[in-house]
C-alpha positions in Angstrom: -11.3 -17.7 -17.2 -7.8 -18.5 -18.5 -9.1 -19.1 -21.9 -11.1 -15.8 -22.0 -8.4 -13.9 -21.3 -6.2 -15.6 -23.6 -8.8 -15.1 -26.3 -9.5 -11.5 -25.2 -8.4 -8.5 -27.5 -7.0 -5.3 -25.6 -10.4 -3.6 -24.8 -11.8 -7.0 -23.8 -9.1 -7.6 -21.2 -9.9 -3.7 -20.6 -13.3 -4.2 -19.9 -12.7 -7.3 -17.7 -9.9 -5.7 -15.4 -12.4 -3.2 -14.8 -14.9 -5.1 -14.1 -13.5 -7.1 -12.0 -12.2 -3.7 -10.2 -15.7 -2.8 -9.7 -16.6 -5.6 -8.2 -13.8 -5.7 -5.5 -14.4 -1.9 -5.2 -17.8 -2.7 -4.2 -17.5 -6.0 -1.9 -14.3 -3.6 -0.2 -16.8 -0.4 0.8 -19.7 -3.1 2.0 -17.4 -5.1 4.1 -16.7 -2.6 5.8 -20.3 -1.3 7.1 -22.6 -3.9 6.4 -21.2 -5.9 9.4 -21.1 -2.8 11.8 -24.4 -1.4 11.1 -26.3 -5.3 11.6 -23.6 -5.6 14.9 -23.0 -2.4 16.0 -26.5 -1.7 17.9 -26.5 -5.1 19.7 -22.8 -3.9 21.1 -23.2 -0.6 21.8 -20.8 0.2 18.5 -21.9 3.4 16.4 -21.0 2.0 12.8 -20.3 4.6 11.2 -17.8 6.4 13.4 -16.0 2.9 14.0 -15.9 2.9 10.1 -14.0 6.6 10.4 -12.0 5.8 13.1 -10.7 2.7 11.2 -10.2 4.3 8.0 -8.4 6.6 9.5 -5.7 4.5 10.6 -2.2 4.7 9.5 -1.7 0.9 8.9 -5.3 0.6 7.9 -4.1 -0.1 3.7 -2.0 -2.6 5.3 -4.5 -4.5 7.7 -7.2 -4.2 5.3 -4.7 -6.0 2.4 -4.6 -8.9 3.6 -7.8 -10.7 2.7 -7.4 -9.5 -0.7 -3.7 -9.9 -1.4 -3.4 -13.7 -0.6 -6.0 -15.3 -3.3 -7.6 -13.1 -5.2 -5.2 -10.2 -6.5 -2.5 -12.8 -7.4 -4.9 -14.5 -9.1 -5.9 -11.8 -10.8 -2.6 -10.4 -11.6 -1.9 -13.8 -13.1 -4.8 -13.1 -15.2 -3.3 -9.8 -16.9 -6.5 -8.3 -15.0 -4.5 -5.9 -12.2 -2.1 -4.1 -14.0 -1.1 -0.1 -13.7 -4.4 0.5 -15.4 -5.9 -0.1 -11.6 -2.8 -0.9 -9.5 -3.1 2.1 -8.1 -6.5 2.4 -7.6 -6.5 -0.8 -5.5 -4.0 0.6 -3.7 -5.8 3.9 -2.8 -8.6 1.7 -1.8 -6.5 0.0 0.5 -6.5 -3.3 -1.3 -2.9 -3.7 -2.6 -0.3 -2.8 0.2 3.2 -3.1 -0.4 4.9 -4.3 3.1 8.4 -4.2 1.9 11.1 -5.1 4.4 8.3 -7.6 6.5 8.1 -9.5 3.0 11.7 -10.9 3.8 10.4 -12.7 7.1 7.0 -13.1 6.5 6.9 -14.6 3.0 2.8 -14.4 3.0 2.9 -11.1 3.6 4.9 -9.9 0.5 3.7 -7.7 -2.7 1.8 -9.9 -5.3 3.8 -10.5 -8.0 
């Protein structure tokens, strides 16, 4: 991967960061239901208002972070594939989540860089 980005022109690394967007878009919106509709009956759990009732949440950008901000959006960063092109659209989606201040004490938790 490093070498195709390294080789890639402008609207190749375009075409990658949003690809690679669209895929994380997608595995994000799926993650999210998939589980609670094949759980939810068995428990009693009506999936799609859980799936409200979470989104709703004020720290729900910053819960929901996590799994992506360790590996995969540094990695990507690294890449030159998250940049302000879709920064903000990862963060919209609840992806990216700046924690500020907790970055000082909890180094894991910090902004991608």
């Amino acid at each position: 991967m490093r070498r195709a980005v390294r080789e890639a022109d402008k609207t190749e690394m375009d075409e990658m960061e949003d690809w690679a967007f669209g895929i994380l878009e997608a595995l994000n919106a799926n993650q999210q239901l998939d589980m609670l509709q094949t759980l939810g009956p068995k428990y009693g759990i009506d999936a799609s208002n859980l799936t409200k009732a979470t989104l709703g949440m004020p720290n729900w950008a910053e819960l929901n972070s996590l799994i992506y901000m360790h590996t995969v959006l540094p990695n990507l960063r690294n890449l030159g594939l998250v940049t302000e092109r879709t920064e903000s659209q990862y963060r919209k989606l609840g992806m990216l989540y700046d924690r500020g201040d907790r970055a000082t004490t909890v180094p894991e938790l910090s902004l991608i860089a």
